[in-house]
C-alpha positions in Angstrom: 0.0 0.0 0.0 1.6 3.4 -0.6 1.6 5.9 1.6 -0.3 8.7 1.9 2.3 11.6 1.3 1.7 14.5 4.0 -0.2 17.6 2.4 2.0 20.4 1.9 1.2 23.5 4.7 2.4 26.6 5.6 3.2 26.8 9.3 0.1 25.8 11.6 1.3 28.6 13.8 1.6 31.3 11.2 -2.3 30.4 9.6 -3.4 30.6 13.3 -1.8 33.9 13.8 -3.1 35.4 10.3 -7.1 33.9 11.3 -6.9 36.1 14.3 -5.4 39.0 12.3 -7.5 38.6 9.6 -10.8 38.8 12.2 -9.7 41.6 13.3 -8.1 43.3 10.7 -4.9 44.2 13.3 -1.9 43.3 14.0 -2.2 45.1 17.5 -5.5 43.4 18.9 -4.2 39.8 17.3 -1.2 40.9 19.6 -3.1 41.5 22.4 -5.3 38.5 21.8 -2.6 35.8 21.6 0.0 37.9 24.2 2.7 38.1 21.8 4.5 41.5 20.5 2.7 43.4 16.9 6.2 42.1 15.5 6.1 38.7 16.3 2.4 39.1 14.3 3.9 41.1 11.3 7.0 38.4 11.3 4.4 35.9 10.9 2.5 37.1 8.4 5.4 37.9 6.5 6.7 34.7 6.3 3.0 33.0 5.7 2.7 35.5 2.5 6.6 34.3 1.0 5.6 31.1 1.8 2.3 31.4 -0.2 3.7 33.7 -2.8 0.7 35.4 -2.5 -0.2 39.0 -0.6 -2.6 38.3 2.3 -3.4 42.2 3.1 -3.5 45.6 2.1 -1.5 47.4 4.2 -3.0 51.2 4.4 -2.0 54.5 6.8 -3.4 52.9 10.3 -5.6 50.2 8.2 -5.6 46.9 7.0 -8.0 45.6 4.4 -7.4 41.6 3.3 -7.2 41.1 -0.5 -9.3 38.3 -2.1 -6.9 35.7 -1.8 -6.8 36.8 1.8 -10.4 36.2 1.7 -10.5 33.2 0.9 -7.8 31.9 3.2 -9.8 33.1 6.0 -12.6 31.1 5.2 -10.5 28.2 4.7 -8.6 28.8 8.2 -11.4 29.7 10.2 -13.4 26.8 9.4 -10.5 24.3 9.3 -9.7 25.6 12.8 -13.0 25.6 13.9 -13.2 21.6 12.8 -9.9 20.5 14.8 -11.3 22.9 18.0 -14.6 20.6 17.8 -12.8 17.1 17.3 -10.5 17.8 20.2 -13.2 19.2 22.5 -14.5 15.5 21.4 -11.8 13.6 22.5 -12.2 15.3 25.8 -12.6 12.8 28.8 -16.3 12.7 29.6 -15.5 13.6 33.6 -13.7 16.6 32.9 -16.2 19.7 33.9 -18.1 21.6 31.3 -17.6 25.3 31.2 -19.1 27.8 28.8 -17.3 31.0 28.8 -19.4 34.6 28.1 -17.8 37.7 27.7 -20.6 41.3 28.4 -20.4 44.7 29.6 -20.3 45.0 33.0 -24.4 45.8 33.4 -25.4 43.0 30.9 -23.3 40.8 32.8 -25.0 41.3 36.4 -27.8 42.2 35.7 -28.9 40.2 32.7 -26.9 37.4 32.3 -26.1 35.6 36.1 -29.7 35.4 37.2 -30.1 33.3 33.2 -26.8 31.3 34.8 -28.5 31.2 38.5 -31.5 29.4 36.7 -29.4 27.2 34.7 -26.9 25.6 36.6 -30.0 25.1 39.0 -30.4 22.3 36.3 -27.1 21.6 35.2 -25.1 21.8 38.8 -22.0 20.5 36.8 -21.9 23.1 34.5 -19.2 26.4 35.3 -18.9 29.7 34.1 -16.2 32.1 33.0 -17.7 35.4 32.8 -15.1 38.3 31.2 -17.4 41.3 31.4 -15.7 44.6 31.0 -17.2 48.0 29.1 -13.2 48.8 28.8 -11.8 46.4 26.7 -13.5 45.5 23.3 -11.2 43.1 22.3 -12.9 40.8 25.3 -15.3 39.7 23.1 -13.5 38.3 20.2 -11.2 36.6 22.9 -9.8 33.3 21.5 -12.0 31.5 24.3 -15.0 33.3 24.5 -17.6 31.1 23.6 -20.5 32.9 23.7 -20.5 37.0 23.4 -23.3 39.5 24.3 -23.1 42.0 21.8 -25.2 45.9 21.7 -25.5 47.9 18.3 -26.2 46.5 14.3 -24.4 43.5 14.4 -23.5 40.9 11.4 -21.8 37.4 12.3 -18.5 36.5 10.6 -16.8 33.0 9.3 -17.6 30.3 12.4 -20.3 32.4 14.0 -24.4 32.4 14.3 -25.8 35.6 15.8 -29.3 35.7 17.4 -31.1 38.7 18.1 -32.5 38.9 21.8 -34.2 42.6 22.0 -33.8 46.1 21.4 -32.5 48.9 23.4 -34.6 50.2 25.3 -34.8 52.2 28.5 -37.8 54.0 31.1 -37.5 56.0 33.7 -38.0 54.0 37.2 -37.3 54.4 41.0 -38.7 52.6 44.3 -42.3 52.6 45.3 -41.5 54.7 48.1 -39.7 57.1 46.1 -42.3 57.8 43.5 -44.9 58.0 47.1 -42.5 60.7 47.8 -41.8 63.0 45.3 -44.3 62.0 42.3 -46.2 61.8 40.2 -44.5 62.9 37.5 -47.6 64.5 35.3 -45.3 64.4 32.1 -41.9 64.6 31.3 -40.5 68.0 32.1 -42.0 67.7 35.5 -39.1 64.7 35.9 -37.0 68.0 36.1 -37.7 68.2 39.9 -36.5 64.4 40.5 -33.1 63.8 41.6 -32.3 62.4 38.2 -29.2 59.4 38.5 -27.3 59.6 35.1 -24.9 57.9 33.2 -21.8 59.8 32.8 -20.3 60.5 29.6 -17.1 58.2 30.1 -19.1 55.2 29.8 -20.0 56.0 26.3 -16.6 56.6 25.9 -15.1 53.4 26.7 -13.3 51.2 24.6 -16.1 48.3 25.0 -19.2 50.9 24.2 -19.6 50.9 20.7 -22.6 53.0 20.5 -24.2 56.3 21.1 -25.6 57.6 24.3 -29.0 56.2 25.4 -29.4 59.1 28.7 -31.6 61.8 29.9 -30.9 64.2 27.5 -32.0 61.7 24.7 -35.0 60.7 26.4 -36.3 64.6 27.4 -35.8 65.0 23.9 -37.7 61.9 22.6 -40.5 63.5 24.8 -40.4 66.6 22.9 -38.9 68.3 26.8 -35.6 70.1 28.1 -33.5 68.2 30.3 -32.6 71.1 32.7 -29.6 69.1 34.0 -30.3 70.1 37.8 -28.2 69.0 41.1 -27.9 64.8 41.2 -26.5 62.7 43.6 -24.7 60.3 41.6 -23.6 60.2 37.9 -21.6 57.1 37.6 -19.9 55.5 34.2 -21.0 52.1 36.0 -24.5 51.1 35.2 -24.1 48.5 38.4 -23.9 51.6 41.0 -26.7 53.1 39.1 -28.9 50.4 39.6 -27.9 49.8 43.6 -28.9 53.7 44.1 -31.9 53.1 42.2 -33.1 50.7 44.2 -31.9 52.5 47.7 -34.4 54.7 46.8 -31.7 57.8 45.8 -33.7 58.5 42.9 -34.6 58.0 39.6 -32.3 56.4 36.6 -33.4 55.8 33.2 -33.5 51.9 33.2 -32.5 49.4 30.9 -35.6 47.6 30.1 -33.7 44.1 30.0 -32.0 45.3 33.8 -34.6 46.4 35.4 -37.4 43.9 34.3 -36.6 41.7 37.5 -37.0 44.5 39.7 -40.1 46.1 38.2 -41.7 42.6 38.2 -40.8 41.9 41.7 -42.2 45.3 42.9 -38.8 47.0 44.3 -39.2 49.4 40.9 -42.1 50.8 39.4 -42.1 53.2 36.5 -41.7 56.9 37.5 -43.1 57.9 33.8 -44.9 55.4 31.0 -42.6 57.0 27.9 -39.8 54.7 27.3 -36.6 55.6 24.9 -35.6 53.2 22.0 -32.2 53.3 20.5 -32.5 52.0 17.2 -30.1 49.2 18.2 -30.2 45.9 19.4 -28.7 43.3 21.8 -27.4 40.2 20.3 -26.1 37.1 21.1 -22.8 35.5 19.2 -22.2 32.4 19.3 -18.7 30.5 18.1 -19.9 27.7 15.8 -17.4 25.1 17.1 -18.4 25.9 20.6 -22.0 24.8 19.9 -20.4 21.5 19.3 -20.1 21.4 23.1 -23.3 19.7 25.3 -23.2 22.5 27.7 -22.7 25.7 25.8 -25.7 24.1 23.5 -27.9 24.0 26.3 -27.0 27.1 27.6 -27.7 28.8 24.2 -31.5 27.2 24.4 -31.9 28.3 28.0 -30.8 31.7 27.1 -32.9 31.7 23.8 -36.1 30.3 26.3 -35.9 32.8 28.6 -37.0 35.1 25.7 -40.5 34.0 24.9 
């Protein structure tokens, strides 16, 4: 019988390196992703194009764009890479423990996401978590181990990935029962004026992980067809977490993130200090890495998650 002669490959490492490049179309977040230096990334690509005899990208003034034969090697890689990462998670010993890892913003992640893993695991005990939430670092969410990724804004999925949409953005103003006993009603919007309004500060818009534009009072005094008149508050905070806990120490009001505050409002420690809500055009999105789906767990997550929805 004569032997199967060995396909001829570039290095394994060097089409690795470039499928991360190419996803994010730079060398400095590939970098950052696989902790090595931009050089060792350039090298890499370097030799992977001299190898090929073919130019993989377009190198432009603070831009990379991938040319079609780049195109089509990232196709080729990402799949190919995403077929060995499910036949290894196959050969896996079935005691080892399951664990799905999701990477949020820091709000999605408390207030959205651990009561869905709360619910979960109250079925699947054997099932952990690794949860990178940050609204600092972007990059978190193309993470070579992120499984799953809660995404905001107009997303579209890439090579390996299926992207579900969950529900728009949307938020209302709410505060405690007591609160609203206190110093409402709030007739219509302007009146709001003479609440201590809780806001989001601007840095949180700003942050590397916040891809979108501001969804905050002045928006929503505008969507009313009102003047925010930006009075005295006791809090503006870029952390939607320390938002919610003043919310809900009865400090005041905060504009609300429907999918946030939905818990609360049903369980009675928020009510709705006006009945207008604010909607941002945009939507929240789970991604979902194809080759993780291959796991048990992160499948069964995905369908809880998906569940919790209707």
């Amino acid at each position: 019988m004569r032997p199967v002669r060995r396909r001829h490959l570039p290095s394994l490492g060097a089409l690795a390196t470039f499928e991360v490049a190419a996803k994010h179309l730079s060398f400095t977040l590939a970098a950052k992703e696989l902790n090595i230096t931009q050089g060792a990334v350039s090298q890499q690509i370097r030799v992977l194009e001299k190898a090929l005899e073919v130019a993989l990208f377009i190198r432009k003034h603070n831009a990379l764009e991938l040319t079609q034969a780049g195109v089509d090697l990232f196709a080729a890689v990402a799949a190919g890479l995403d077929t060995i990462s499910a036949g290894v998670g196959l050969l896996q010993p079935d005691g080892l423990p399951e664990t799905v890892t999701v990477s949020a913003t820091d709000g999605m992640a408390t207030y959205w996401l651990r009561p869905l893993i709360e619910s979960f695991r109250a079925e699947h005990p054997s099932v952990g978590f690794v949860i990178l939430a940050s609204d600092e670092d972007e990059t978190l969410r193309n993470y070579s181990g992120v499984d799953l990724a809660l995404l905001c804004g107009n997303e579209r999925s890439e090579v390996g990935e299926e992207l579900h949409f969950l529900f728009p953005e949307a938020a209302q103003p709410v505060c405690t029962p007591a609160y609203l006993a206190q110093h409402g009603p709030f007739e219509d919007a302007q009146s709001l004026n003479r609440a201590n309004l809780l806001h989001l500060h601007e840095r949180h818009w700003s942050a590397d992980a916040i891809g979108w534009q501001p969804l905050g009072w002045e928006e929503w005094f505008r969507a009313q067809g009102a003047r925010w008149e930006r009075g005295p508050s006791s809090l503006s905070t870029n952390k939607v977490g320390l938002l919610i806990e003043a919310t809900l120490s009865g400090e005041g009001v905060m504009l609300g993130w429907q999918h946030m505050v939905q818990p609360r409002l049903r369980d009675g420690q928020l009510v709705h200090a006006h009945p207008s809500p604010i909607t941002a055009g945009r939507g929240n999105f789970l991604r979902c890495q194809s080759a993780a789906m291959q796991r048990p767990a992160v499948a069964r997550f995905v369908d809880h998650l998906l569940g919790s929805l209707k």
